[in-house]
NULUM-632664 format. One record per residue (C-alpha): x, y, z; residue number from 1. Coordinates in steps of 0.5 Angstrom, whole numbers, always signed. Each point is the difference from the previous one (the first is absolute). Last residue first. Layout:
N
@x = X y = Y z = Z marlum = NUM
...
END
This chain:
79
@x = -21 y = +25 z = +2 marlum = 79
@x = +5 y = +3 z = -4 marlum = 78
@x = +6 y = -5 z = -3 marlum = 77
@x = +5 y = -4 z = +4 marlum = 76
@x = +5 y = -2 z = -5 marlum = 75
@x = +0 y = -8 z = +1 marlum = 74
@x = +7 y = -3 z = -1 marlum = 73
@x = +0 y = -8 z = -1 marlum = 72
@x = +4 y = -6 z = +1 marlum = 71
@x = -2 y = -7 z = -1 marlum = 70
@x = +6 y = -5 z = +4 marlum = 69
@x = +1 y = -6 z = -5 marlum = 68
@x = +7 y = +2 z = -1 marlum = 67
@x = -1 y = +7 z = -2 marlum = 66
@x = -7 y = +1 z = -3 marlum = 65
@x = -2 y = +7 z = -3 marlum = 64
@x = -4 y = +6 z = +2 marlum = 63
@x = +1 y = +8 z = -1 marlum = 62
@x = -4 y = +6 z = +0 marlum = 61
@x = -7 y = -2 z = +2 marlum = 60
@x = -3 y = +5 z = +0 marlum = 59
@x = -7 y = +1 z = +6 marlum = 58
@x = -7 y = +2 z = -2 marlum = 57
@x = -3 y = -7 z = +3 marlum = 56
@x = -3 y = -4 z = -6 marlum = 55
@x = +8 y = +0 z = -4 marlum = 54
@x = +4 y = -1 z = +8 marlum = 53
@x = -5 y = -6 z = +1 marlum = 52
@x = +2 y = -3 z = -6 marlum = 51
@x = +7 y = +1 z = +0 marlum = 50
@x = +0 y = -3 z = +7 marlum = 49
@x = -5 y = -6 z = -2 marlum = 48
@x = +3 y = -4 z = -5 marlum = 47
@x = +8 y = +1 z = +2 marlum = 46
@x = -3 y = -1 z = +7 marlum = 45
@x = -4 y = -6 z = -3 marlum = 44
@x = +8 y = -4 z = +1 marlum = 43
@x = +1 y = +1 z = +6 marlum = 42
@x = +7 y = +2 z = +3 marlum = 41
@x = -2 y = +7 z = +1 marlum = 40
@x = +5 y = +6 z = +0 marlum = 39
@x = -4 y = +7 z = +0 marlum = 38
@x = +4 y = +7 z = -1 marlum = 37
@x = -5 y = +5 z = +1 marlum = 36
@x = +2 y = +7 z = -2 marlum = 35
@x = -3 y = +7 z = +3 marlum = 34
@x = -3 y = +4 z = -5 marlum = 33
@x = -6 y = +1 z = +4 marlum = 32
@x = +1 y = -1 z = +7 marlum = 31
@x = +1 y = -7 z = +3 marlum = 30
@x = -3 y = -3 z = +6 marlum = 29
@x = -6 y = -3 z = -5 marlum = 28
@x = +5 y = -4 z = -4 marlum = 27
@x = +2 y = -4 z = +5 marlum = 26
@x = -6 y = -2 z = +1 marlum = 25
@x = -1 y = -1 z = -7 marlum = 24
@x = +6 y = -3 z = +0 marlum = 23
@x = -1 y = -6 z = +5 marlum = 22
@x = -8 y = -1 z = -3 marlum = 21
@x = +4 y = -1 z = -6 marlum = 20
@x = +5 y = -5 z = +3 marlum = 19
@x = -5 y = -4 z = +4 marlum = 18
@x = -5 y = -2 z = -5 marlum = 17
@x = +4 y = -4 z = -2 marlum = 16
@x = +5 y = -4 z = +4 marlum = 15
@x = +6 y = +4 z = +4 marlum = 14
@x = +7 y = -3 z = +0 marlum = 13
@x = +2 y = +7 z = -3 marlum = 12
@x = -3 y = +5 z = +2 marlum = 11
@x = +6 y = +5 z = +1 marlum = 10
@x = -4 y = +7 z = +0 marlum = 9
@x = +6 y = +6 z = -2 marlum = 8
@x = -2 y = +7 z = +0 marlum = 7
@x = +3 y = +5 z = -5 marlum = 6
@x = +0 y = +8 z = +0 marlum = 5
@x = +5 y = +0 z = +6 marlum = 4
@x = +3 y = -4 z = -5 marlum = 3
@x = +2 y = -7 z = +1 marlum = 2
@x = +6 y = -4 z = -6 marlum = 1
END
């Protein structure tokens, strides 16, 4: 379910590095606390985006793996 606080990024189908840059744009539309719900079908996005999410002052509020397709929901933090 999208929330007027939940933004959705389908990036699935795209190779590494190509879904992380993805939300980190995405993520720069947002304002702090804002949800960022990413679907990535590479599999070094489940590396990648958690990583990113820890180093960049965002939360990760959620993530799992659902028939192959990674889903990740990134809190947007203060920047």
């Amino acid at each position: 379910m999208v929330t007027s606080k939940e933004q959705m990024l389908d990036a699935t189908g795209l190779m590494c590095p190509m879904p992380l840059l993805k939300a980190k744009q995405a993520l720069r539309q947002l304002q702090a606390g804002q949800i960022l719900h990413v679907m990535a079908s590479d599999a070094g996005s489940s590396r990648d985006i958690p990583v990113f999410v820890h180093r960049s002052g965002h939360t990760l509020k959620r993530s799992e793996e659902i028939g192959g397709i990674f889903h990740f929901w990134i809190a947007k933090g203060l920047e």
